[in-house]
C-alpha positions in Angstrom: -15.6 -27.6 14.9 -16.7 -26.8 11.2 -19.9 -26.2 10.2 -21.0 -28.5 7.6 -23.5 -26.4 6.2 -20.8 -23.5 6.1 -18.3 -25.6 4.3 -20.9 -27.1 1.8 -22.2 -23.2 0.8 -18.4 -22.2 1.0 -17.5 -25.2 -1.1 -20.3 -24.4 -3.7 -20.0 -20.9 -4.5 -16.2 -21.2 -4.9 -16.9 -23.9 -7.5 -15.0 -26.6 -5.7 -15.4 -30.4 -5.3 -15.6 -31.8 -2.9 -13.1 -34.2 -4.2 -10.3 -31.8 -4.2 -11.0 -30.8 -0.7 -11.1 -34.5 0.2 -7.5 -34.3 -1.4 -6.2 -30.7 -0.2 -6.4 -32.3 3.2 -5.1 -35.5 2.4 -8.2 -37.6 4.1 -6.9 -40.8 2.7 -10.2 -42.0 1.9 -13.3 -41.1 0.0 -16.6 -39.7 1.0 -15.0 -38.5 4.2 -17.3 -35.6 4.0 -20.3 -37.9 4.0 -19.2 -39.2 6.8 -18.6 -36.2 8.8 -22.0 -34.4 7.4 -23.1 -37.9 9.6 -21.2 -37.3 12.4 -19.3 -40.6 12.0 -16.2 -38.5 12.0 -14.6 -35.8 12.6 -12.0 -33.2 11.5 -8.2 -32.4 12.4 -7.5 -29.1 13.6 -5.2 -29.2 10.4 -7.7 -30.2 8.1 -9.5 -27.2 9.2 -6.9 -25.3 8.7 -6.4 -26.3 5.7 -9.9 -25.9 4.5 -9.6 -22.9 5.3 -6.9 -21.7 3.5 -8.5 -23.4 0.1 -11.9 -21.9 0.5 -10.1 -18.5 1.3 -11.7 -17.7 5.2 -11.3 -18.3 8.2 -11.6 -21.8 10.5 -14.1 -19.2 12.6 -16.1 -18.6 10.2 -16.4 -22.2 8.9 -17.1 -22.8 12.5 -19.9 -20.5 12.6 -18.0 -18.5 15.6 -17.7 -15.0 13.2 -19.8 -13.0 10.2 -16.4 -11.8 8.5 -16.2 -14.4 5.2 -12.9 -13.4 4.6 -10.6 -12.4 8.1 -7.1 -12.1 7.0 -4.2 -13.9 9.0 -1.5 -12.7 10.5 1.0 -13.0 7.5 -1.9 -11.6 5.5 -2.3 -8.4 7.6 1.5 -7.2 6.8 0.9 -7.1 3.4 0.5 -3.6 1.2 -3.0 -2.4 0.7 -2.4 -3.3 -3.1 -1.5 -7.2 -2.5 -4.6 -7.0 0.1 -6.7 -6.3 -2.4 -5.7 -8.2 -4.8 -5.6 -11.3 -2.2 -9.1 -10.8 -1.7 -10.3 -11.1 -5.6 -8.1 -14.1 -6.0 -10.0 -15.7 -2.7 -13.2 -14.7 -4.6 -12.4 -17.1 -7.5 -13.7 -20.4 -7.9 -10.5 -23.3 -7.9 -11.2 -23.2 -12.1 -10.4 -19.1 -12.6 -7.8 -19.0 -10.7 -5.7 -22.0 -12.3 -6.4 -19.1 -15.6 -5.2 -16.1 -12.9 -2.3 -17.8 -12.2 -1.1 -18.8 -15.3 -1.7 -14.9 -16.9 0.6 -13.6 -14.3 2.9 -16.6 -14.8 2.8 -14.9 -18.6 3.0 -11.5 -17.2 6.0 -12.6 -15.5 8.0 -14.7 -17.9 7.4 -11.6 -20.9 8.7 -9.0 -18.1 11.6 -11.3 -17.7 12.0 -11.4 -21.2 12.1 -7.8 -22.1 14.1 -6.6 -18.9 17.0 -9.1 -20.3 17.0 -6.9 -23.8 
């Protein structure tokens, strides 16, 4: 099971609301996470997952269970040493820098398109 305390540092330093979590896991209703820093409730093993995927780490370490912030999965591990790294800044970015990360390499893209056409 999450760590509350975990997810709420996680949640904070990533620049996140908990309003959008509330919504990446599709909880259906407000101020679940009020509920569950209560113990009135309690979390899916999806919407662990899922939290974990947002916030960038693992459901272990949201769980307390490991140190390692940011464990890479199993898709994750095939990847080149290059899209590793760059992986790991993007998971470093709070939810507002990298909406403007994405969209420069959307530019990126869309001029490399452009000039490999010519």
């Amino acid at each position: 099971m999450i760590n509350y305390n975990i997810l709420a540092k996680e949640r904070k330093e990533k620049g996140i609301t908990w309003g959008h979590l509330e919504s990446c896991i599709g909880s259906g209703y407000r101020g679940k996470f009020v509920d569950f820093k209560k113990g009135k409730t309690s979390l899916t093993k999806d919407e662990e997952k899922s939290l974990a995927q947002v916030l960038g780490v693992s459901v272990d370490y949201l769980s307390g269970k490991e140190k390692q912030k940011n464990k890479l999965s199993p898709e994750e591990e095939s990847l080149s040493d290059m899209d590793k790294e760059m992986l790991s800044l993007f998971k470093e970015l709070g939810e507002r820098d990298r909406k403007l990360a994405l969209a420069q390499l959307r530019t990126m893209l869309s001029v490399h398109e452009d000039s490999a056409k010519k």
